[in-house]
GUBA-891906 format. One record per residue: x, y, z of N, C-alpha, C in turn; residue in one letter. Coordinates in steps of 0.05 Angstrom, whole numbers, plus 5000, padded with zeros to 4 digits. Layout:
REM residues N
XYZXYZXYZA;...
//
This chain:
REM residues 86
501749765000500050005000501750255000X;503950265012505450465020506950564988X;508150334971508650374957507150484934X;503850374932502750604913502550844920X;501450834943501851164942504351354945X;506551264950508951404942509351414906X;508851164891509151194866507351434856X;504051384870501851614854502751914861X;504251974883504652214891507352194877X;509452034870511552124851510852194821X;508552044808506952034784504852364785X;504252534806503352764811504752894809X;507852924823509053154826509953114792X;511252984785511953004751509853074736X;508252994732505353114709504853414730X;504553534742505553784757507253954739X;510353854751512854024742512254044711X;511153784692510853844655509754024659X;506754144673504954274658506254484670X;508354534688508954834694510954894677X;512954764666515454754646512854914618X;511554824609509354824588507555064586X;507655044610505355324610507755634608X;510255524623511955784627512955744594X;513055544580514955684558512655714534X;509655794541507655864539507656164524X;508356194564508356484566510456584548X;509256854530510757184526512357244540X;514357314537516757404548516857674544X;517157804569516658174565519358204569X;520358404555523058484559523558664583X;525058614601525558804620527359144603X;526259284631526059634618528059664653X;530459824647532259884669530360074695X;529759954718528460114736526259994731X;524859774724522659714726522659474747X;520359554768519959424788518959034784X;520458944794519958644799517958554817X;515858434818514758284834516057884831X;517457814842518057604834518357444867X;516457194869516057044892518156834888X;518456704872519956534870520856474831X;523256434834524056324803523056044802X;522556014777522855744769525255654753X;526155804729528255744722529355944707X;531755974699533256174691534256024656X;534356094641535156114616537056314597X;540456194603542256354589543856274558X;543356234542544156104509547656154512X;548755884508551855834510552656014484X;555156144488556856254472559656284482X;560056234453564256224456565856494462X;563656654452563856954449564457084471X;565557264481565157474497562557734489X;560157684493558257844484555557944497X;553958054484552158104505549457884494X;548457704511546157574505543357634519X;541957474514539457504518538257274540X;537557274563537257064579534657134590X;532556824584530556824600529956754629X;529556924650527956894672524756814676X;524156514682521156464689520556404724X;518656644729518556584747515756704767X;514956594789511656604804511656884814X;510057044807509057264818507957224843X;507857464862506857464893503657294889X;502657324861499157234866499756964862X;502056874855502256544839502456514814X;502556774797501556724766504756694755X;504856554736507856434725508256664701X;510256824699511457014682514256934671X;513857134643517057044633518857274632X;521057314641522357604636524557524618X;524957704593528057704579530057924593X;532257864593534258144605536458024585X;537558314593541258254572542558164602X;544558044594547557984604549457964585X;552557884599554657754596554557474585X;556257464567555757084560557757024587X;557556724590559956584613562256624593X;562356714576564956584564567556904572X;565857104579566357304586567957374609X;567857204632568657014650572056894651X;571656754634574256674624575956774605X;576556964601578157264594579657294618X;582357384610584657514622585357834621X;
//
């Protein structure tokens, strides 16, 4: 007994995390504006595109607003490779 319901509640939390991966790369991505206020409760995940380059990219932030609602933010950075420069 013990073991189904650890399996059904491991078989929940995964069909969960898909539909939140799904729904966030759903969402519009608003570009962040310098000085614009964040409401951000918790991230879900961060998204930076690898480059060899020393340059400026484009990285997505998804993440739960104070009400719960799942948002996408784009911002610039640094590539990592920027990093490893002397």
């Amino acid at each position: 007994m013990k073991t189904r319901t650890l399996f059904a509640t491991a078989l929940t939390a995964l069909a969960l995390s898909a539909s939140l991966t799904t729904l966030a790369h759903s969402a519009e991505a608003t570009p962040y504006r310098y000085g614009q206020n964040l409401d951000v409760a918790k991230v879900i995940s961060i998204d930076v595109p690898n480059s060899s380059q020393c340059e400026v990219v484009t990285a997505t932030m998804t993440y739960r607003n104070s009400a719960g609602d799942v948002e996408v933010l784009d911002y610039k950075q640094l590539s990592s490779a920027c990093a490893n420069q002397s």
